[in-house]
C-alpha positions in Angstrom: 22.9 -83.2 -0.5 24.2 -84.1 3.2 27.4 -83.1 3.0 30.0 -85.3 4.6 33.5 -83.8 3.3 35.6 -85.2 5.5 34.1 -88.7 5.9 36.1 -91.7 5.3 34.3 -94.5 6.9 30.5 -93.1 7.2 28.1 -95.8 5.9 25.7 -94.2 2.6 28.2 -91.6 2.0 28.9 -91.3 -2.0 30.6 -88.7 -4.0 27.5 -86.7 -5.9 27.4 -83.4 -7.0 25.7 -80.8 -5.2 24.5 -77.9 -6.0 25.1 -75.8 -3.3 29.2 -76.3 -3.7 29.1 -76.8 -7.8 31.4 -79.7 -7.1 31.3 -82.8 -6.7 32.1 -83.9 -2.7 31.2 -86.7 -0.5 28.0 -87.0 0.9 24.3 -88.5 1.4 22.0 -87.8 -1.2 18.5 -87.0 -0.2 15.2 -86.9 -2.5 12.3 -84.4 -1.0 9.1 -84.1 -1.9 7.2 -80.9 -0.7 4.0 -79.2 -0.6 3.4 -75.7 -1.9 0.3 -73.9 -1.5 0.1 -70.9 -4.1 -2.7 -68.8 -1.6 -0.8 -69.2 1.6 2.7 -69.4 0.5 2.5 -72.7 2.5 5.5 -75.4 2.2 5.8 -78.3 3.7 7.8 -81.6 3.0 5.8 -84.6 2.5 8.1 -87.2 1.6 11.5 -87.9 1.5 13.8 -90.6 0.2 17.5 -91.2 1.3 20.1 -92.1 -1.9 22.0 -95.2 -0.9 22.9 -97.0 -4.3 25.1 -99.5 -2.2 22.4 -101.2 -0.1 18.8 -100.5 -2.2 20.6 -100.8 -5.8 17.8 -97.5 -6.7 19.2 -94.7 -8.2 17.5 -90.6 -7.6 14.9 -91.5 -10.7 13.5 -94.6 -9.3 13.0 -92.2 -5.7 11.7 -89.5 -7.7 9.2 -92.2 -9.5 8.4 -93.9 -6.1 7.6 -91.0 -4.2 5.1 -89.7 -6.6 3.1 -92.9 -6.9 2.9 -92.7 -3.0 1.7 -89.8 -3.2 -1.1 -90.6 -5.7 -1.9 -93.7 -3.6 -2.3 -91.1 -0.8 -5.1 -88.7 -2.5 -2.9 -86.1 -2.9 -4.1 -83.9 -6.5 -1.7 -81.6 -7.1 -1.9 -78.3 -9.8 1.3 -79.4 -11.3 4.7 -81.1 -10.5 7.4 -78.6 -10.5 11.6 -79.8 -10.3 14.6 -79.2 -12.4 16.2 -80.2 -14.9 17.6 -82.9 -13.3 14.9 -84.8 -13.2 13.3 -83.8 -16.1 14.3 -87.7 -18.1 11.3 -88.8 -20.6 10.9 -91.7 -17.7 10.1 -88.9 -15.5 7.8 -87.4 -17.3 6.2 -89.8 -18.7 5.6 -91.1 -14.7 3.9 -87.8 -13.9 1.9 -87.7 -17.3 0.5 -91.5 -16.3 -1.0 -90.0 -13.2 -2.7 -87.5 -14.9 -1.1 -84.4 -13.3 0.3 -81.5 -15.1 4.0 -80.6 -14.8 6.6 -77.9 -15.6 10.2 -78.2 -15.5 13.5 -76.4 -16.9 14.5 -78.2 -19.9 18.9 -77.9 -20.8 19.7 -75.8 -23.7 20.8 -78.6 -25.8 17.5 -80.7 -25.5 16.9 -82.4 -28.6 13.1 -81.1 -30.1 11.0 -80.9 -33.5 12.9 -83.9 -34.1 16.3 -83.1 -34.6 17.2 -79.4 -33.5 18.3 -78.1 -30.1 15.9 -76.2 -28.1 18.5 -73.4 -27.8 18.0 -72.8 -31.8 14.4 -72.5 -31.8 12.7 -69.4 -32.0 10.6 -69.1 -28.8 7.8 -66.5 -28.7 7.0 -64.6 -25.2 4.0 -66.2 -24.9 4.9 -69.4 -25.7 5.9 -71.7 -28.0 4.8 -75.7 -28.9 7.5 -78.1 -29.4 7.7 -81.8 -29.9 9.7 -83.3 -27.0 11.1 -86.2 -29.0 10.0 -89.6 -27.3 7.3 -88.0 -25.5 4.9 -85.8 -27.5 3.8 -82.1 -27.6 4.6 -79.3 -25.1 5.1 -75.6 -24.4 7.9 -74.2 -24.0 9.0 -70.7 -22.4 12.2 -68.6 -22.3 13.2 -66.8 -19.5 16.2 -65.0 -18.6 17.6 -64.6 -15.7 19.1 -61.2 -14.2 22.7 -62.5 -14.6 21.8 -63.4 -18.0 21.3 -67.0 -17.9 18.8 -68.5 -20.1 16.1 -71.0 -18.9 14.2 -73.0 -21.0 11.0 -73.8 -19.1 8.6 -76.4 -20.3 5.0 -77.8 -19.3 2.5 -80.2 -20.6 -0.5 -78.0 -19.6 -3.3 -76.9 -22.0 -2.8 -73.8 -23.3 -0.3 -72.4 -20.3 0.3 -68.6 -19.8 3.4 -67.1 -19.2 2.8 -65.7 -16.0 1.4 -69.5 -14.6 4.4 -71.0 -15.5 6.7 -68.0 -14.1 4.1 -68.7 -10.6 4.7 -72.0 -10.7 8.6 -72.4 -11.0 8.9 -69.4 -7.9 6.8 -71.8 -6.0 9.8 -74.2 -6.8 12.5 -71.9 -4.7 10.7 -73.1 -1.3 13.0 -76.3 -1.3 16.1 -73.9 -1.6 14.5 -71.9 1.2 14.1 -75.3 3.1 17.4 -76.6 2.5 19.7 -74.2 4.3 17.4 -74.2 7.2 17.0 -77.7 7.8 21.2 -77.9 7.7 21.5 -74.6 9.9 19.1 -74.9 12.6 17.9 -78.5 12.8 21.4 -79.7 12.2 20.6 -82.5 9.4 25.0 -82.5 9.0 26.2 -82.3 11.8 26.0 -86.0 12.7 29.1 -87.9 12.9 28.1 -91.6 13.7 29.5 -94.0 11.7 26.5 -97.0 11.2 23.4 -96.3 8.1 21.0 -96.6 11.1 22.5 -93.7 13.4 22.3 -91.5 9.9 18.9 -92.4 9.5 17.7 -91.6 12.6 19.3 -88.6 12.5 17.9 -87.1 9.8 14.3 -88.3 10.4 14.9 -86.5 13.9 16.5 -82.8 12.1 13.5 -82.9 9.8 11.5 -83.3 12.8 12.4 -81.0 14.6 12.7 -78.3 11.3 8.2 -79.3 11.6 8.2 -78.3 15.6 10.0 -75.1 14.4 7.9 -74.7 11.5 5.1 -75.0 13.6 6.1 -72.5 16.3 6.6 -70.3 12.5 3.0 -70.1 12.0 1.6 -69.8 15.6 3.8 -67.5 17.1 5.2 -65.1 14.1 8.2 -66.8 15.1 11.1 -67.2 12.5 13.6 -70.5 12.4 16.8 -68.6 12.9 15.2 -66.6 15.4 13.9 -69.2 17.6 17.8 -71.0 17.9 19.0 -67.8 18.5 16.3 -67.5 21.5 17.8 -70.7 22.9 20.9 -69.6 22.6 20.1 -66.0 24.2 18.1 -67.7 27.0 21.4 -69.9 27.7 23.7 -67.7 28.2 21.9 -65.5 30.4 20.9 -68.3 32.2 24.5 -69.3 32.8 25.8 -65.7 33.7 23.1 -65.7 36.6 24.5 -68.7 37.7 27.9 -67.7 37.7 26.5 -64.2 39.6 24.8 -66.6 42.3 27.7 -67.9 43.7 31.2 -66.2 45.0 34.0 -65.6 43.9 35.6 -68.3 46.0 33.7 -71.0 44.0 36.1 -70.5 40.9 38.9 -70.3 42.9 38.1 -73.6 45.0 36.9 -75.3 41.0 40.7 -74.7 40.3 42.6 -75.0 43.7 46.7 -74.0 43.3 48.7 -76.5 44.3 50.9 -74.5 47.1 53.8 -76.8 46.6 54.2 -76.2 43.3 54.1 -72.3 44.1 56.9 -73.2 46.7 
């Protein structure tokens, strides 16, 4: 979620709720697809998709379903597909299941399975436990809980999963939180204020841009994000206090002259 809270006239703006607030508020709903590699802790995005009901009549679903076959038309052969429980609709499922990968999601409590009980009342082993996902078919489902004590319910169609891949798999997941707050904090994907769907546009393609150069500068130099802005901002203000040292004093006092007839 872009969020846009005090927009009133800003084209693709919608109210949505985002999880970052645990409200509901105005803004422009994005739909990434990224890249995880398990050996080098590698994440990249790979695709994205802007939410704008009003002019492409798609809602986050048909995104979600779009970018995947792109992907797949693009060679890309994942280990498994790994969101929330947002997107975790039979549709969805069923989309990744007809391109033969393997996913794993977090399921809601009161998911109807075994035809007619709530996953929540099921009696789920450590190890794993088979369920019929009703209107889709047989999966494994895993219970984890969290150290605040909330309970996830975390499900894959994958042969004969372990615990400890699916627990591998969902941490992999975080790297879009991770991404999120650094792609509004240092490339500034928020911050623009133009009014028209094409200035918003450009603007993010450009902050997600420049979150690669900085990502870049990540891996070759040993460099992080919030460090490099805060090299540019370092390097700016030493820059301008030389500046200010190079010249005398007189050159403040002639930038703001006193007007002697007003001292009179």
């Amino acid at each position: 979620m872009i969020a846009k809270t005090r927009s009133k006239k800003i084209e693709m703006v919608h109210y949505q709720y985002s999880g970052n607030e645990h409200d509901v508020i105005a803004g422009i709903g994005l739909v990434n697809l990224r890249w995880h590699n398990l050996t080098t802790v590698g994440s990249i995005p790979i695709d994205y998709r802007i939410y704008d009901k009003d002019s492409d009549g798609k809602t986050k679903n048909t995104h979600f379903s779009e970018v995947l076959a792109l992907a797949k038309k693009r060679g890309i052969i994942p280990e498994a597909v790994v969101m929330d429980a947002w997107y975790s609709s039979l549709d969805n499922l069923k989309s990744i299941r007809s391109h033969g990968w393997v996913w794993v999601t977090t399921l809601r409590k009161n998911r109807i399975v075994n035809h007619n009980k709530q996953l929540n009342k099921l009696d789920i082993s450590e190890e794993g436990t088979p369920i019929h996902l009703r209107g889709y078919g047989w999966v494994t489902v895993f219970k984890f809980t969290t150290k605040n004590g909330r309970i996830d319910y975390r499900v894959t169609n994958k042969d004969n999963p372990t615990r400890q891949y699916v627990k591998s798999i969902m941490d992999a997941r975080w790297s879009v939180e991770v991404y999120h707050p650094e792609v509004k904090q240092n490339c500034g994907i928020e911050r623009c204020q133009a009014r028209t769907s094409r200035a918003q546009r450009n603007h993010i393609f450009l902050a997600i841009s420049a979150w690669f150069e900085q990502h870049k500068r990540r891996i070759s130099e040993k460099i992080p994000l919030y460090q490099q802005n805060w090299d540019v901002i370092k390097n700016a203000i030493a820059k301008h206090i030389r500046v200010l040292l190079a010249y005398p004093i007189s050159f403040v006092q002639n930038s703001c002259p006193i007007n002697s007839n007003a001292a009179n």
